[in-house]
C-alpha positions in Angstrom: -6.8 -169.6 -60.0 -8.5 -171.9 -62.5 -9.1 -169.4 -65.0 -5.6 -167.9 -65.0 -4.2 -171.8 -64.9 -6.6 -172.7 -68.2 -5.3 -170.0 -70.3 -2.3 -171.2 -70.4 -3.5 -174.9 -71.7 -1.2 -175.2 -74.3 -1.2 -177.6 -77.7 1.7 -178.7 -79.3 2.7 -179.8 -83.2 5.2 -181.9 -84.1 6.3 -181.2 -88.5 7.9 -184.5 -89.7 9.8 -184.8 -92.9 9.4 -187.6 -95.5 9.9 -191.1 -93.7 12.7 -193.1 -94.7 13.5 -197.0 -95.5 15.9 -199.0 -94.3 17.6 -202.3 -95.1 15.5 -205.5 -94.8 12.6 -203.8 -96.0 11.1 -202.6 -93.2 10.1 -199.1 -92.9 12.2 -198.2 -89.9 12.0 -194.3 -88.7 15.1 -192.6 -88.2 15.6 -189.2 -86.7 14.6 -186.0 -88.6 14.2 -182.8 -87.9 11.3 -181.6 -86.0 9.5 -179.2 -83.6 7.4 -179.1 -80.5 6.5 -175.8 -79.6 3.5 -175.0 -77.4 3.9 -171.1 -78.3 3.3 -171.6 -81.6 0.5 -173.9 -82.2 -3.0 -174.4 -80.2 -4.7 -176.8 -82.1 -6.0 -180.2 -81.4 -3.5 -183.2 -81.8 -3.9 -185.9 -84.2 -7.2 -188.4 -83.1 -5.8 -192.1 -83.2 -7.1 -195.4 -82.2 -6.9 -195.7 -78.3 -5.2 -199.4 -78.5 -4.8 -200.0 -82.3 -2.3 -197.5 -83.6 -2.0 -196.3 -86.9 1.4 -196.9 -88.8 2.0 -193.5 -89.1 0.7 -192.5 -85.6 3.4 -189.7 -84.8 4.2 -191.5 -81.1 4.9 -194.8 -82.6 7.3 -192.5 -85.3 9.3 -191.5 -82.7 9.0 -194.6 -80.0 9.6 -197.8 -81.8 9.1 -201.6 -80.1 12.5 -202.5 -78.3 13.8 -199.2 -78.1 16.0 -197.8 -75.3 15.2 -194.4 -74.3 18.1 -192.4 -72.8 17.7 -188.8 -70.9 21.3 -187.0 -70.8 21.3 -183.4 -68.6 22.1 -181.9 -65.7 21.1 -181.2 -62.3 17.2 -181.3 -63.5 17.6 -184.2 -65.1 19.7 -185.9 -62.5 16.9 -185.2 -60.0 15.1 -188.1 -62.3 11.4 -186.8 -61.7 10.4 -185.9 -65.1 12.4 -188.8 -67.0 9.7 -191.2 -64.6 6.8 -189.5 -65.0 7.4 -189.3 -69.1 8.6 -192.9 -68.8 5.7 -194.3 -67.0 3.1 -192.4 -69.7 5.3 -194.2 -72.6 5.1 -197.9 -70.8 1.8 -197.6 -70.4 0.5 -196.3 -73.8 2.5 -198.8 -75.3 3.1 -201.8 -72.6 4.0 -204.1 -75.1 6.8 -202.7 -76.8 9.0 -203.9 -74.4 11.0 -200.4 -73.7 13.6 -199.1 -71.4 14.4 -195.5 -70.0 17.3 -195.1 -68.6 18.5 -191.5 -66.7 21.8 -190.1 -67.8 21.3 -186.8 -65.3 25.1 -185.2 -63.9 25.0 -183.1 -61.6 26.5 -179.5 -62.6 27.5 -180.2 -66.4 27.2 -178.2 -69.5 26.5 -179.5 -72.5 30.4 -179.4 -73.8 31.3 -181.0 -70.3 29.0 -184.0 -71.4 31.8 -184.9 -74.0 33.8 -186.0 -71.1 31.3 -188.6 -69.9 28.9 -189.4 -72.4 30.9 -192.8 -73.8 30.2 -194.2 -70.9 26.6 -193.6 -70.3 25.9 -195.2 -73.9 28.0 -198.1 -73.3 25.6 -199.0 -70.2 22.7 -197.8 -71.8 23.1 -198.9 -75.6 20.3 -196.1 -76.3 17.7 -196.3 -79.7 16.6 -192.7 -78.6 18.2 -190.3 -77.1 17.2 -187.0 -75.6 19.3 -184.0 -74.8 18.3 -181.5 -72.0 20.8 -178.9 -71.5 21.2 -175.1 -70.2 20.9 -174.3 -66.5 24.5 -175.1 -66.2 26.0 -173.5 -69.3 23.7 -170.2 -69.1 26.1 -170.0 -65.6 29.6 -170.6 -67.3 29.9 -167.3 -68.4 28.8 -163.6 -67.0 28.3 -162.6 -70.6 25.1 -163.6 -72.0 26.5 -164.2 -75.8 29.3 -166.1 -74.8 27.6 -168.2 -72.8 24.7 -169.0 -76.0 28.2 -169.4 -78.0 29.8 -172.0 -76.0 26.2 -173.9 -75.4 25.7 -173.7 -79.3 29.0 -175.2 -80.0 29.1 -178.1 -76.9 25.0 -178.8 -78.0 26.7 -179.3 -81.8 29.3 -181.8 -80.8 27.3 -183.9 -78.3 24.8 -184.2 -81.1 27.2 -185.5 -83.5 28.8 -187.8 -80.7 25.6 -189.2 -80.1 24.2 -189.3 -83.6 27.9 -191.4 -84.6 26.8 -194.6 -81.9 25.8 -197.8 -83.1 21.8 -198.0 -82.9 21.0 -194.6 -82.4 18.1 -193.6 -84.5 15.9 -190.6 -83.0 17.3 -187.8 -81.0 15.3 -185.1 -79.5 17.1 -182.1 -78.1 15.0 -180.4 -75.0 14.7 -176.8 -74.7 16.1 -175.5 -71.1 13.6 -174.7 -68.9 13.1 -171.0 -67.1 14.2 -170.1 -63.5 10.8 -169.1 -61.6 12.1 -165.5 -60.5 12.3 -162.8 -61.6 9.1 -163.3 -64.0 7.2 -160.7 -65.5 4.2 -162.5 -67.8 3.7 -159.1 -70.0 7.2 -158.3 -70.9 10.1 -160.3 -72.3 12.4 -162.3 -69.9 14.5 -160.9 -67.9 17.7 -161.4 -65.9 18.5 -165.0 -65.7 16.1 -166.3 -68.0 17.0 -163.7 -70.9 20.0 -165.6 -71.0 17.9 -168.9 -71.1 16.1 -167.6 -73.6 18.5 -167.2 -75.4 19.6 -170.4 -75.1 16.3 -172.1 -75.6 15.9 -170.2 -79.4 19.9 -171.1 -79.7 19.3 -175.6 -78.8 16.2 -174.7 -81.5 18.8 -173.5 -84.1 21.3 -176.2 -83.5 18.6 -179.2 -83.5 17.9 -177.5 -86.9 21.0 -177.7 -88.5 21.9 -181.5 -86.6 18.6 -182.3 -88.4 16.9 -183.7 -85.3 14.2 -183.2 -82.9 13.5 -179.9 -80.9 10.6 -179.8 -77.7 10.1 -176.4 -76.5 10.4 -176.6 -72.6 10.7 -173.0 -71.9 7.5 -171.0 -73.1 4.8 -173.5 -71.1 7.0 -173.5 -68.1 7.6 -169.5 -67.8 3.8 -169.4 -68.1 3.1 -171.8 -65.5 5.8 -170.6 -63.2 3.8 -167.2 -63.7 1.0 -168.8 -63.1 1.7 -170.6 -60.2 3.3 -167.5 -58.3 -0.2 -165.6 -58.9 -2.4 -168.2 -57.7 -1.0 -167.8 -54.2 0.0 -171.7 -53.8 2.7 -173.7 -53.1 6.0 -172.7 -55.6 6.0 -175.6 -58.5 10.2 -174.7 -57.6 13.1 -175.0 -55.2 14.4 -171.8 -54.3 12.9 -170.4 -57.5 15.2 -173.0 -59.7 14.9 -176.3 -59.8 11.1 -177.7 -60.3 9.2 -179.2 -57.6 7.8 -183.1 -58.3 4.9 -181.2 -59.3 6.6 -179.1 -61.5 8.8 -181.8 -63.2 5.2 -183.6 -63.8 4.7 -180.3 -66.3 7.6 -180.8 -67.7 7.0 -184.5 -68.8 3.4 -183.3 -70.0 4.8 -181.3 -72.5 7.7 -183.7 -73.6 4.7 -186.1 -73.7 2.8 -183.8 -76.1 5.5 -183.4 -78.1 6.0 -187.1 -78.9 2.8 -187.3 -80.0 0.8 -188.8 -76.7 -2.4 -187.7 -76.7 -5.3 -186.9 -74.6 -6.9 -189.8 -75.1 -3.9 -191.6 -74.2 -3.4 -189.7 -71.1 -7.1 -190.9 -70.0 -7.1 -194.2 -70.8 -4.2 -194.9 -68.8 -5.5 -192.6 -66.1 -1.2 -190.7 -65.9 -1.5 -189.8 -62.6 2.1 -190.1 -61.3 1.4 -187.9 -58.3 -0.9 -188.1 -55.8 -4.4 -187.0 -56.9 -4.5 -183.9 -54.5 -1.1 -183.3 -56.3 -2.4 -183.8 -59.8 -5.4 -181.9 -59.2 -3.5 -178.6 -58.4 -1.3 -178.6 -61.8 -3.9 -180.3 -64.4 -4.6 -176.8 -65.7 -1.8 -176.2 -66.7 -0.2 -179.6 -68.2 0.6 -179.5 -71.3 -2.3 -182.3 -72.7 -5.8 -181.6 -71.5 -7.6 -185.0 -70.2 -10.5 -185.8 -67.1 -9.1 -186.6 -64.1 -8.2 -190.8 -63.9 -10.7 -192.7 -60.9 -8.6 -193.7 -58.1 -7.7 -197.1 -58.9 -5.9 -195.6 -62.2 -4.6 -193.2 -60.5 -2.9 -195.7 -58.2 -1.9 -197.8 -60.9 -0.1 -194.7 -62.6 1.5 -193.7 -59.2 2.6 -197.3 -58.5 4.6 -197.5 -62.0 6.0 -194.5 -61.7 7.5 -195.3 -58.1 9.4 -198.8 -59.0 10.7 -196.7 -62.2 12.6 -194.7 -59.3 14.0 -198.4 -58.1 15.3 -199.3 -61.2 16.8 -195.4 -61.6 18.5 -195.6 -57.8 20.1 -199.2 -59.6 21.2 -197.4 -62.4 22.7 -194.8 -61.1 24.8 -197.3 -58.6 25.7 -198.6 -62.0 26.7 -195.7 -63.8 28.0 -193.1 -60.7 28.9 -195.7 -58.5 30.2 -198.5 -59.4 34.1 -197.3 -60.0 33.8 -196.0 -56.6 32.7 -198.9 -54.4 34.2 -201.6 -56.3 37.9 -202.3 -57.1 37.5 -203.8 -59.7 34.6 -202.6 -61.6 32.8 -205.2 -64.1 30.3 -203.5 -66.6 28.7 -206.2 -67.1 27.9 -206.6 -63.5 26.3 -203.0 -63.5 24.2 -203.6 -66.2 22.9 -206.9 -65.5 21.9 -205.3 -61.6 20.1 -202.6 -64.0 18.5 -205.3 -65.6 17.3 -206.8 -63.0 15.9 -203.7 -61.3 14.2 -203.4 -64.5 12.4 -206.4 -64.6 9.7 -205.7 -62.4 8.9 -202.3 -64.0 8.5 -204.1 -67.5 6.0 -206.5 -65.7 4.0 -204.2 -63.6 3.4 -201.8 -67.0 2.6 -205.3 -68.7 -0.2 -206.4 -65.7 -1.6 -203.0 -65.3 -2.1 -202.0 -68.7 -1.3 -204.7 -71.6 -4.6 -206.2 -72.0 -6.3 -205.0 -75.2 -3.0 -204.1 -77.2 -1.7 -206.2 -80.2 1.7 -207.7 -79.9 3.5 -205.2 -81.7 5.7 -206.1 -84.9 9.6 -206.9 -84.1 12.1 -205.8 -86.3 15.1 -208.5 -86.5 18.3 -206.3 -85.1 19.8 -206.3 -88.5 17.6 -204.2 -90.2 18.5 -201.3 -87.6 20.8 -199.3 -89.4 24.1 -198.6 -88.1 23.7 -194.4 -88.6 26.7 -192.3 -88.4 23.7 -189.4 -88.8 20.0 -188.7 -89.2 17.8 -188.9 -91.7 14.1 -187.8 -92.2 11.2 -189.3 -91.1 
């Protein structure tokens, strides 16, 4: 198993375009478009400082101090696995940035359906960055495979622009859709249900093209390891061949991870361990950064963030989901001041685990955020 699981350690590359200033005369990153592709590219990431970031460190391009990071989706998304695991990398490679991540996940929607419900989320959330995982629901929508790429292409388009329009918004990241786990045949093109995901995947790569914002490639590295993991024999990294496992989700975040720019270094000077080690140890191979194994206190450390990021998500989603349901009259600000508080204790556990050693980093004054009705390059 080892062998066929390390041939599929994929690298990724992310291309950014020129960065661009802003008002105040800080040099504030906007969104641009970009591309994270582990298919394409197998070379080493960038080498940074461990604790003292460069300026133009491509992770600290695309996460900025203060910033609220938003995941919108579906059903994967909604079962909140990956958006922790990739949130508890990001608080601790930078604990002192003070972020949030917040999980926008509904159950069943398509991209176009997210126009319906999308307002809302960003009025709880107020999001800096915002990423976009779409597919598994509108690859269903319709029995033919080019209308369904069609209507995904045009409801990816519009959410984009809806989301690009808000107040704050500065970096959005669109996610490929990730593959079904059957049927899968590693030497030939996919097939059945994840043709049509393909074909969605190469169509949220076109549109993120065009919005002039960033792409992750979710597909290719998941197929593989899917593949992978059938062959070996072992426990399914899926549900019923669909949605990913815990242990498949913590894939998933590796490679969104990559794609932002964390690095292997990063990954073992935190010691990312959001599973348990016997856990970990089965799907290292096949993340999508290469890094040693974390000692067990890190790994507990890792696994201990990662679990009261699930707190604050239950909190949220009572905010967001729930609160028009259970109350009468339903107060906003009541629902985002319990998510605030749920917070709380995630910001200070990241800070006592892992701030030591890392600068204060430099605040920008909320006026010199632009106000974007688009994106600009990086």
């Amino acid at each position: 198993m080892g062998k066929e699981l390390t041939a599929i350690g994929l690298m990724l590359i992310l291309a950014f375009l020129p960065q661009a200033g802003c008002a105040g005369g800080a040099a504030q990153p906007t969104g641009g478009a970009w591309r994270s592709d582990p298919a394409r590219d197998r070379g080493a990431g960038d080498e940074v400082p461990l604790i003292q970031r460069p300026e133009d460190d491509r992770l600290t391009r695309v996460i900025r101090p203060l910033d609220r990071v938003l995941f919108v989706g579906d059903d994967l998304t909604q079962q909140w696995f990956y958006t922790q695991a990739t949130g508890a990398a990001l608080l601790a490679t930078l604990p002192r940035y003070q972020l949030r991540i917040f999980n926008g996940g509904r159950r069943g929607s398509t991209a176009a359906e997210a126009l319906e419900w999308i307002d809302g989320l960003m009025d709880l959330a107020e999001p800096t960055v915002v990423f976009l995982h779409f597919g598994l629901r509108d690859g269903k929508a319709f029995e033919e495979a080019e209308l369904a790429k069609r209507a995904f292409e045009e409801g990816l388009e519009r959410l984009i622009e809806r989301v690009k329009a808000r107040r704050g918004v500065r970096q959005v990241v669109v996610l490929s859709p990730v593959p079904v786990a059957t049927p899968l045949v590693e030497e030939a093109p996919p097939v059945g249900f994840n043709r049509v995901l393909s074909l969605l995947s190469e169509s949220s790569r076109q549109v993120a093209e065009r919005q002039q914002v960033g792409w992750i490639n979710l597909f290719d590295h998941t197929r593989r390891a899917w593949i992978a993991s059938n062959a070996s024999g072992g426990a399914p990294l899926t549900m019923g061949g669909e949605m990913p496992t815990e242990q498949g989700h913590t894939i998933i975040a590796s490679i969104i991870l990559k794609g932002i720019g964390v690095t292997g270094e990063d990954i073992e000077r935190i010691g990312w361990s959001p599973l348990p080690p016997m856990q970990m140890a089965r799907i290292r191979p096949v993340l999508a950064i290469e890094a040693r194994p974390p000692d067990v206190r890190q790994a507990w450390r890792s696994r201990d963030l990662y679990r009261q990021i699930y707190r604050h998500d239950e909190a949220f989603f009572r905010s967001w989901r729930l609160e028009s349901r259970i109350s009468a009259e339903p107060d906003p600000r009541r629902a985002i001041l319990a998510s605030d508080e749920a917070w709380a204790p995630v910001s200070a556990l990241a800070l006592a685990y892992y701030g030591a050693g890392h600068p204060e980093p430099e605040f920008e004054a909320p006026d010199t955020v632009p106000d974007q009705g688009g994106v600009e390059g990086l």
